[in-house]
N, C-alpha and C positions, 0 to 999 in steps of 0.2 A: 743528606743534604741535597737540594735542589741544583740541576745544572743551571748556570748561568743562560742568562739570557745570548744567543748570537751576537760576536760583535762586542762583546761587554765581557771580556775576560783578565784576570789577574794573571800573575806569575807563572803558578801550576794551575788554575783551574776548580781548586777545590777549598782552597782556605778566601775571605774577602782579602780586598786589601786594607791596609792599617789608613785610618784616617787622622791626621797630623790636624793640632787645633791649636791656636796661640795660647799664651800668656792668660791674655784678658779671660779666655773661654767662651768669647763669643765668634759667629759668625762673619761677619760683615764690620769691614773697618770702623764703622760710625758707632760700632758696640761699645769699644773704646773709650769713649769719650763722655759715656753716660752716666758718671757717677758713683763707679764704682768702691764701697767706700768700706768695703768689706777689704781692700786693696791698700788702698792711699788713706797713709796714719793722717790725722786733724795736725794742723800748722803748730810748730810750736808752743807760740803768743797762746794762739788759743787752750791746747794742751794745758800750759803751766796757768793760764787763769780760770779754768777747771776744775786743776786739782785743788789752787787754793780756795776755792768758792767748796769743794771738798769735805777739803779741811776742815773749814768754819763750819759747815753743815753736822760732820760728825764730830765734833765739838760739841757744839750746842746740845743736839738729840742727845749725846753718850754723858752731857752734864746734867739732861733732864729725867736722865735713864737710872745713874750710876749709885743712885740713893736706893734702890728698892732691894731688899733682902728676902730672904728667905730663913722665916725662925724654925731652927733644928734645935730640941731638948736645951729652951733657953742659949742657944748660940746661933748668933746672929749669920748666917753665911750671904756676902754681899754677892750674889748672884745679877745683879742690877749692872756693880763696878766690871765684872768679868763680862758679861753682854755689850756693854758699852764699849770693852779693849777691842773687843771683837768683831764690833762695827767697822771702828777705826781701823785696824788689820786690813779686815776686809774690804771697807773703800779703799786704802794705799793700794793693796794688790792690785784692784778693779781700775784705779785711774793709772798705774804704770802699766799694765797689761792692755788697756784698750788704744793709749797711746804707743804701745810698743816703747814704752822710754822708759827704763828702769829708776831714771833720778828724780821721777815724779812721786815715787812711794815715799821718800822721806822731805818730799815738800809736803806732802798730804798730810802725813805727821808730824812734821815739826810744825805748820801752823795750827795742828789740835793740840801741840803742845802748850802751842805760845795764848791760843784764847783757853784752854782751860788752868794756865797758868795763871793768866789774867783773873780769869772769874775765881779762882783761890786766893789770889792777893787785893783782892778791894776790901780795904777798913770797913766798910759802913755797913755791908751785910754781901760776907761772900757767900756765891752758888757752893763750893764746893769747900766743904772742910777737913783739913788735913791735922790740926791740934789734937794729938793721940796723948797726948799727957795727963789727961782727966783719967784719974781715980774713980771706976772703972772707966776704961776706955768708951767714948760714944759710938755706937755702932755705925752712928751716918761718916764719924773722921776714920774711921777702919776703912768706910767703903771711899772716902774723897783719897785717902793716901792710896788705895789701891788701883783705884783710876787715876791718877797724874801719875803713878811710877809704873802704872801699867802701861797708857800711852807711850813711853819711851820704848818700854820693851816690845809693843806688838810694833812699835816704826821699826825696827831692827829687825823682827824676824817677816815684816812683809817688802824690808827692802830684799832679803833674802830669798824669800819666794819666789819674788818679780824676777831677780838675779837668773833664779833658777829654772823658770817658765820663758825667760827672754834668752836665754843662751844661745848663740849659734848650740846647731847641733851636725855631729860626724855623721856623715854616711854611715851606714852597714853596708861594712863589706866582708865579703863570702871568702872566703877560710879555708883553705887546702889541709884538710887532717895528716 
């Protein structure tokens, strides 16, 4: 290592010295103040109208999705139903993980509950069919029952996720053998 310049010396002479930098990681106070949004969670209000706008989005797609199978040796396997839990999952995580707010995973979900509940309950021509009682069962009410009781289950295991990605977390600390 090079000696120091005259006049410009540290401690000892040989190591620099450590340079201390705020919170923010910027320079100059006015760094501050510039939007740092990789920092500062989005407002509540905003947040929870988000996630339900969410919601309604992976509802819809995961209702337009949830019909398409895949035929294995004449058995229908709904690949469409399972793709579409999987959305839904995956937005819950995504909107309580970006807002830092774990209670937004099973708003995300219970409103894809609630519109593809809807779109299974209209008389007059539901999106999604869940009557499995037909002799043989219809491959598309196989796949609408596996997406409404899917929905439920991926809200549960992405409020878990969130849970688990959002947790404070412990120091490591070092251990005297």
């Amino acid at each position: 290592m090079q000696d120091p310049p005259p006049g410009l010396t540290d401690d000892d002479a040989r190591r620099p010295a450590a340079v201390v930098v705020g919170r923010s990681g910027g320079s100059t106070p006015g760094d501050r103040n510039r939007g740092n949004s990789a920092r500062r969670p989005a407002s509540r209000w905003l947040s929870l109208a988000g996630s339900v706008a969410a919601g309604v989005a992976a509802a819809i797609l995961g209702t337009a999705l949830h019909a398409r199978g895949w035929d294995l040796a004449g058995l229908t396997v709904p690949l469409g139903a399972l793709a579409a839990i999987v959305l839904v999952g995956s937005t819950a995580v995504f909107a309580a993980v970006c807002a830092r707010n774990v209670y937004l995973s099973p708003v995300v979900g219970g409103v894809a509950y609630l519109v593809v509940g809807w779109f299974a309950a209209v008389e007059t021509y539901p999106l999604v069919l869940t009557d499995t009682g037909a002799d043989p069962a219809l491959p598309a009410a196989i796949a609408g029952s596996v997406w409404v009781f899917g929905v439920a289950v991926a809200t549960l295991l992405a409020t878990l996720v969130s849970w688990w990605a959002l947790r404070p977390r412990r120091p490591n600390r070092l251990r005297a053998v």
